[in-house]
C-alpha positions as CSV (number, residue, x, y, z in Angstrom):
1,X,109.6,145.3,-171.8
2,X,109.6,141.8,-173.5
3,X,106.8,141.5,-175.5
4,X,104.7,138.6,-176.4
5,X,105.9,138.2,-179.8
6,X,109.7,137.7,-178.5
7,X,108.8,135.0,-176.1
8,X,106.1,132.8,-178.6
9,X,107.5,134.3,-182.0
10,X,103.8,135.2,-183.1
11,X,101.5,138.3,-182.1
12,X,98.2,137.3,-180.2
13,X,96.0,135.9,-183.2
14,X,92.3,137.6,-183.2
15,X,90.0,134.5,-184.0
16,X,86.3,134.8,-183.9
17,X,86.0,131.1,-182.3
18,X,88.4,129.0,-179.9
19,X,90.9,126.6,-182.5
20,X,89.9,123.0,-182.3
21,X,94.0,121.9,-182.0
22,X,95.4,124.6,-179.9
23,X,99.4,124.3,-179.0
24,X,100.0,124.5,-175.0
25,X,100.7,127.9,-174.6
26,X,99.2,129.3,-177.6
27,X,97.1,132.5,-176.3
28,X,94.4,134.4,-178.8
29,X,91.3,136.5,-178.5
30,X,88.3,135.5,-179.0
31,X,86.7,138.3,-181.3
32,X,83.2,136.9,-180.6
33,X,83.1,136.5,-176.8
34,X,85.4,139.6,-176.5
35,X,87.9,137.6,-174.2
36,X,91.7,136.7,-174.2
37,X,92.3,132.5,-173.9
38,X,94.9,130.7,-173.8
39,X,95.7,126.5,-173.9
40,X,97.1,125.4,-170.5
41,X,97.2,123.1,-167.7
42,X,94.1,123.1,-165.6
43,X,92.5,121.6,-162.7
44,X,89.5,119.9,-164.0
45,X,88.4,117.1,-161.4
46,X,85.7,115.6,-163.4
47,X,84.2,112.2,-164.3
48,X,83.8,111.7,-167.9
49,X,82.7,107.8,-170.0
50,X,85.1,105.7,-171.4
51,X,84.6,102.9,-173.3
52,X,82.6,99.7,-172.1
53,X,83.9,96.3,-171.3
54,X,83.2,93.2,-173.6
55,X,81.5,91.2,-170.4
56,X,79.6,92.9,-167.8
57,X,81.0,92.1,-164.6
58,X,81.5,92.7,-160.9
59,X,84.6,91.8,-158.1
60,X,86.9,92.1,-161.1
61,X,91.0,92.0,-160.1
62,X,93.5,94.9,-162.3
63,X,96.4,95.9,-163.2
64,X,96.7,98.6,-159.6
65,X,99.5,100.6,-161.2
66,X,98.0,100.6,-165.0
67,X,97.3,104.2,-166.5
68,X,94.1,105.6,-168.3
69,X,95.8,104.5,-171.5
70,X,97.2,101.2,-170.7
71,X,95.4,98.8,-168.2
72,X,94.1,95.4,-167.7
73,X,91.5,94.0,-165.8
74,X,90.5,90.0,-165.0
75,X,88.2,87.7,-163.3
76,X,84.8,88.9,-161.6
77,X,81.6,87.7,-161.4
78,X,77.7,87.8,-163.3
79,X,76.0,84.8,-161.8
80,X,78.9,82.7,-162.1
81,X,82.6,83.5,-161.4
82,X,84.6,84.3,-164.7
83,X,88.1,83.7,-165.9
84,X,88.0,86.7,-169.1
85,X,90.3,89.1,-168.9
86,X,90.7,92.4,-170.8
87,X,93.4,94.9,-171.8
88,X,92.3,99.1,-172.6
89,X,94.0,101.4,-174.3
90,X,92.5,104.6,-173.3
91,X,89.4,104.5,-175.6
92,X,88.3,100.8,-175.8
93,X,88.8,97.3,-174.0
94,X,89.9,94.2,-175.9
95,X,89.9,90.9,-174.6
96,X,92.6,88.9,-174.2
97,X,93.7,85.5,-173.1
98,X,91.8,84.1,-169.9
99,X,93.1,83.6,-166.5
100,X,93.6,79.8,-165.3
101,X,91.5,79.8,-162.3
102,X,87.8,81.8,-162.6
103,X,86.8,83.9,-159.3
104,X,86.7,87.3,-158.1
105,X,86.8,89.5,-155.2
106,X,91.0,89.0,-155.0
107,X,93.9,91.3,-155.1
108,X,95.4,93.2,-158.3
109,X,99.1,94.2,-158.7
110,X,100.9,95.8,-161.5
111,X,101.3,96.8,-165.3
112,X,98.9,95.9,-168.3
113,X,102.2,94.2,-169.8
114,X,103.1,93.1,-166.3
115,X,100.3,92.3,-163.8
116,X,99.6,89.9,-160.9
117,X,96.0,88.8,-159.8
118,X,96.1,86.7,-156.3
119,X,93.0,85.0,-154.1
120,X,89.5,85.9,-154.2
121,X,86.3,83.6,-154.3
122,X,86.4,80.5,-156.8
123,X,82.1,80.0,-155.4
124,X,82.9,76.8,-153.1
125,X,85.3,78.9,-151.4
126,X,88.0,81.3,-150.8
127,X,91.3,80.6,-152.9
128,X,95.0,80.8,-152.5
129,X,95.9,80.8,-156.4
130,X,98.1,83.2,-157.7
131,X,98.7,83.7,-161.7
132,X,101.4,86.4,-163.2
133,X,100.4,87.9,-166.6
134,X,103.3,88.8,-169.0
135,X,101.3,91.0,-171.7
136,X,100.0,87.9,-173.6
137,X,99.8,85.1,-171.1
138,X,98.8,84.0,-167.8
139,X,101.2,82.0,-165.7
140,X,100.4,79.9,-162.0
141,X,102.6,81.7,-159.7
142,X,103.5,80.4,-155.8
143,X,100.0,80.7,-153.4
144,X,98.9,82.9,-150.9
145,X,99.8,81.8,-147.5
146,X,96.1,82.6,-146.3
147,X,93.3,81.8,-148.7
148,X,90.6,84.9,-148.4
149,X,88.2,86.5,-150.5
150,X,87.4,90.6,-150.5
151,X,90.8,91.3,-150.6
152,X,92.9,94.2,-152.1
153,X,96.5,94.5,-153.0
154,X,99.0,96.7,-154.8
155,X,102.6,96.8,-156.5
156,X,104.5,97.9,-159.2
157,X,104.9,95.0,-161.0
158,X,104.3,91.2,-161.4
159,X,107.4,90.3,-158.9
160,X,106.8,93.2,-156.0
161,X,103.0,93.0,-154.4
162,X,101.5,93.3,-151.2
163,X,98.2,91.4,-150.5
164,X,95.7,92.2,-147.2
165,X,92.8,91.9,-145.6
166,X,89.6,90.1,-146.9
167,X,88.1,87.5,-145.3
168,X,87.4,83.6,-145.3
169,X,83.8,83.6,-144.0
170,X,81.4,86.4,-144.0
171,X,81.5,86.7,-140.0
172,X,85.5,87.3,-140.0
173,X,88.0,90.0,-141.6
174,X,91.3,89.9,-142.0
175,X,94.5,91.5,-140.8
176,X,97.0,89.8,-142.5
177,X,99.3,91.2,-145.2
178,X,101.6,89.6,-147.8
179,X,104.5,90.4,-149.7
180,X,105.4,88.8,-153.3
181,X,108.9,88.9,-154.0
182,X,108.4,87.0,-157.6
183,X,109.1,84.0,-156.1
184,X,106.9,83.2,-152.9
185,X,104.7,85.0,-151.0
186,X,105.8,86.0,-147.1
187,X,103.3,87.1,-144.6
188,X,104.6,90.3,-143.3
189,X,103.3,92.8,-140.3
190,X,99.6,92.9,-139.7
191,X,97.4,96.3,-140.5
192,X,96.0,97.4,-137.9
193,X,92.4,97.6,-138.4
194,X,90.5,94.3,-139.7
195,X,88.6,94.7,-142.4
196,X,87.4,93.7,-146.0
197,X,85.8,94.5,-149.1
198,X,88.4,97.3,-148.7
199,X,90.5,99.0,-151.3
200,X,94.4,100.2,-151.5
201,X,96.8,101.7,-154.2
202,X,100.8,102.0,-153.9
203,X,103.9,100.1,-154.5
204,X,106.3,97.7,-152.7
205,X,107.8,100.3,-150.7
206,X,104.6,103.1,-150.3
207,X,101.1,102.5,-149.9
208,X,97.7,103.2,-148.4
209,X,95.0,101.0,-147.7
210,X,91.4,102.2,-146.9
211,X,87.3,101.9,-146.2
212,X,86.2,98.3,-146.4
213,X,83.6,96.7,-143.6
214,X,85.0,95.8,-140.2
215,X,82.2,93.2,-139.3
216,X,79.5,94.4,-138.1
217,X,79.9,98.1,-139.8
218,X,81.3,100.3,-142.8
219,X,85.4,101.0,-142.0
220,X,86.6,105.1,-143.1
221,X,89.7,104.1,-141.3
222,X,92.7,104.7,-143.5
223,X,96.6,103.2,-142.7
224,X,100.1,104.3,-144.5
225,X,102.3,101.3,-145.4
226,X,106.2,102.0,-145.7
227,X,107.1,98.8,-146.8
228,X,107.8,97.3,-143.3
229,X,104.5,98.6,-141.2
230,X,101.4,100.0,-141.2
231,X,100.3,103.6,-139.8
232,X,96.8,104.5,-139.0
233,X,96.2,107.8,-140.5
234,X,93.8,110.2,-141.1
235,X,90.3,108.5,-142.4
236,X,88.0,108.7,-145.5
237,X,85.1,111.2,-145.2
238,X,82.6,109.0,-145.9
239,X,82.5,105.1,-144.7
240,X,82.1,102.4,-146.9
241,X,82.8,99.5,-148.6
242,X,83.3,97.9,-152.1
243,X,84.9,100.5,-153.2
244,X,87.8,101.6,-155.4
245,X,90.8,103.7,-156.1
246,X,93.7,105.2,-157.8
247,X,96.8,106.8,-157.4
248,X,99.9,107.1,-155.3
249,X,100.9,107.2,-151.4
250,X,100.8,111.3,-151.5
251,X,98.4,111.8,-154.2
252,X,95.0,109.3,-154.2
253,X,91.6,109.2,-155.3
254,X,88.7,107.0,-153.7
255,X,85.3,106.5,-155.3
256,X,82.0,104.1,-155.5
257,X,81.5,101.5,-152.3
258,X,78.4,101.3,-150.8
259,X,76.9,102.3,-146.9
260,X,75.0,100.3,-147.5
261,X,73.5,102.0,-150.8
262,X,75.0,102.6,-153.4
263,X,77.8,105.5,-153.9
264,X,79.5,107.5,-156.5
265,X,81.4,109.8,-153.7
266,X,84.7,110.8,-155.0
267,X,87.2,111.8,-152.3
268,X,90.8,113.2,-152.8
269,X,93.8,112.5,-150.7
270,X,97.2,115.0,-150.5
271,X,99.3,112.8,-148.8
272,X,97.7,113.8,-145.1
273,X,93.6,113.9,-145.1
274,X,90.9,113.5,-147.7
275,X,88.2,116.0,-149.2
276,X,85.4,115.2,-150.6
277,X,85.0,116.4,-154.0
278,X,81.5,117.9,-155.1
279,X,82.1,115.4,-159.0
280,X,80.4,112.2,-157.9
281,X,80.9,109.3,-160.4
282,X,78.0,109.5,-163.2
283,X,76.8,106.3,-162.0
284,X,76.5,104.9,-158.4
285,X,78.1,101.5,-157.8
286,X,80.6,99.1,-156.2
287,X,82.6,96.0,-156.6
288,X,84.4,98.4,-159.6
289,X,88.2,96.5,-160.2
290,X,91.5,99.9,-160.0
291,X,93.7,99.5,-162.9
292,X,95.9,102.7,-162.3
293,X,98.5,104.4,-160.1
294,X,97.7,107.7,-162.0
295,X,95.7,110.4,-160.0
296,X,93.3,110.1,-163.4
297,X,91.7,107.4,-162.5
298,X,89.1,104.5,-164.2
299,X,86.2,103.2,-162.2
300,X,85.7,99.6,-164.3
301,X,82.1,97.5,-164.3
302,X,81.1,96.8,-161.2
303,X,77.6,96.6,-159.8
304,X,74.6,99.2,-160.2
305,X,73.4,96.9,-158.8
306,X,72.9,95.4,-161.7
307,X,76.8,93.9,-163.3
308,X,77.7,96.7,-165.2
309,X,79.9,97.4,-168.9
310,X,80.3,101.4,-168.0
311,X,83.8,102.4,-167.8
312,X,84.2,106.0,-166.6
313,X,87.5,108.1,-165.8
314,X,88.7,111.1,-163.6
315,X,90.2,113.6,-165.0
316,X,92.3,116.1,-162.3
317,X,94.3,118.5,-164.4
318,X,95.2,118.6,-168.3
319,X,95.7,120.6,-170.9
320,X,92.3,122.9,-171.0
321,X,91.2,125.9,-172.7
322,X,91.3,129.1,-170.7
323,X,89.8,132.0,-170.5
324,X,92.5,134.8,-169.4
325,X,91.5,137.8,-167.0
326,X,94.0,141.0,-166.5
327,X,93.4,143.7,-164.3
């Protein structure tokens, strides 16, 4: 029988406590718990803080397919709409050069070195503007067909985003949906439920778009888009609005919103229905900005209801000390 010397090259080290920088795989025993660990992948499915944003904020716009160690998010509001924009790194958030036009509640789309804000509320009204940022600058880019505030988008990059929903007035919501080719922006096939305020993660090709208010009342109602159409699917667990999200078409994660208080519900989608997840955000809120297309998610500002600096992220599996049973 192979032992576990000729696989790792090492016995199993007695320690009496865990080591602060294990290797992944490395197993040892514990002398003074009396128990065999090891360093692996685990599910953890936990919020934990990041750091905070330079300028509090809500209805910010992001970088939708960032990552916990490389995002960006622009715009929002205090008591005034805001043009600053910042850039994170996994551990704090810099700011960097401001957008052209200051508003919030628009759409988001791609990379912290390659992202695309579009509409949202300048105060007097709903906008059309569109700016492209490059990593150090922000660019004007072709207008939305329909201006509309409270709307979400996604995309993989500066030149491939989809925009929906929203609304121009607060008795109306929006079906309409866009596509940004780099160049212009072309109003594609409808969704199929009005709504805004709603929230949505994917890329060109693959996406999902859900919650959001249907005027009058909170929308669960979630729809598949496969780059042509959208598909009414199975809904969110819990109704609401405002909120946020991460992730991919099969793999997603949906937190905050309010119905109508305040939220920090986290639910989990596998590609077919969500489940709630008993790891609510540490702090209730909405209007939060999505800055990743990682299933480890960041929840960004937002309101509490105060406008808030908290940054906090999901973790779903990594590398985690483990305690190793036999029998």
């Amino acid at each position: 029988m192979t032992t576990f010397k000729e696989i790792r090259g090492t016995t199993i080290e007695v320690v009496s406590s865990d080591p602060s920088n294990p290797e992944t795989g490395q197993i040892w025993y514990n002398s003074s718990s009396g128990t065999l660990k090891g360093y692996q992948l685990a599910t953890i499915n936990a919020w934990s803080a990041g750091g905070n944003l330079n300028t509090a904020r809500q209805g910010m716009m992001g970088s939708s397919s960032g990552s916990p160690t490389a995002s960006l998010t622009a715009a929002g509001i205090t008591t005034v709409n805001l043009s600053a924009s910042e850039s994170y790194n996994g551990t704090s958030w810099t700011n960097t050069p401001s957008i052209t036009t200051a508003r919030s509640t628009g759409g988001g789309a791609g990379t912290a070195t390659a992202a695309l804000i579009f509409g949202g509320d300048t105060g007097p009204a709903p906008t059309t503007a569109s700016e492209s940022w490059n990593g150090s600058t922000w660019t004007n880019t072709p207008s939305l067909n329909t201006a509309r505030r409270n709307m979400a988008g996604f995309g993989a990059t500066n030149t491939a985003a989809i925009g929906f929903g929203g609304n121009q007035n607060p008795s109306t919501a929006e079906v309409s949906t866009e596509s940004f080719n780099g160049s212009a922006w072309t109003s594609v096939n409808n969704m199929n439920t009005a709504r805004t305020a709603l929230t949505g993660i994917g890329i060109l090709t693959a996406g999902l778009a859900f919650g959001g208010q249907a005027v009058p009342g909170f929308s669960a109602a979630t729809e598949s888009w496969n780059g042509t159409s959208w598909t009414s699917v199975n809904s969110l667990n819990t109704a609401r609005s405002s909120l946020a999200a991460s992730g991919i078409q099969t793999s997603a994660l949906a937190f905050g919103g309010g119905n109508p208080g305040l939220t920090g519900a986290t639910e989990l989608w596998n590609g077919t229905s969500w489940t709630t997840n008993p790891s609510s955000m540490g702090t209730a809120r909405s209007n939060m900005t999505k800055a990743t297309a990682s299933s480890d998610g960041l929840a960004v500002g937002g309101s509490t209801p105060s406008v808030t600096t908290a940054t906090e992220k999901w973790t779903g599996i990594a590398l985690a000390t483990r305690t190793i049973t036999v029998s």
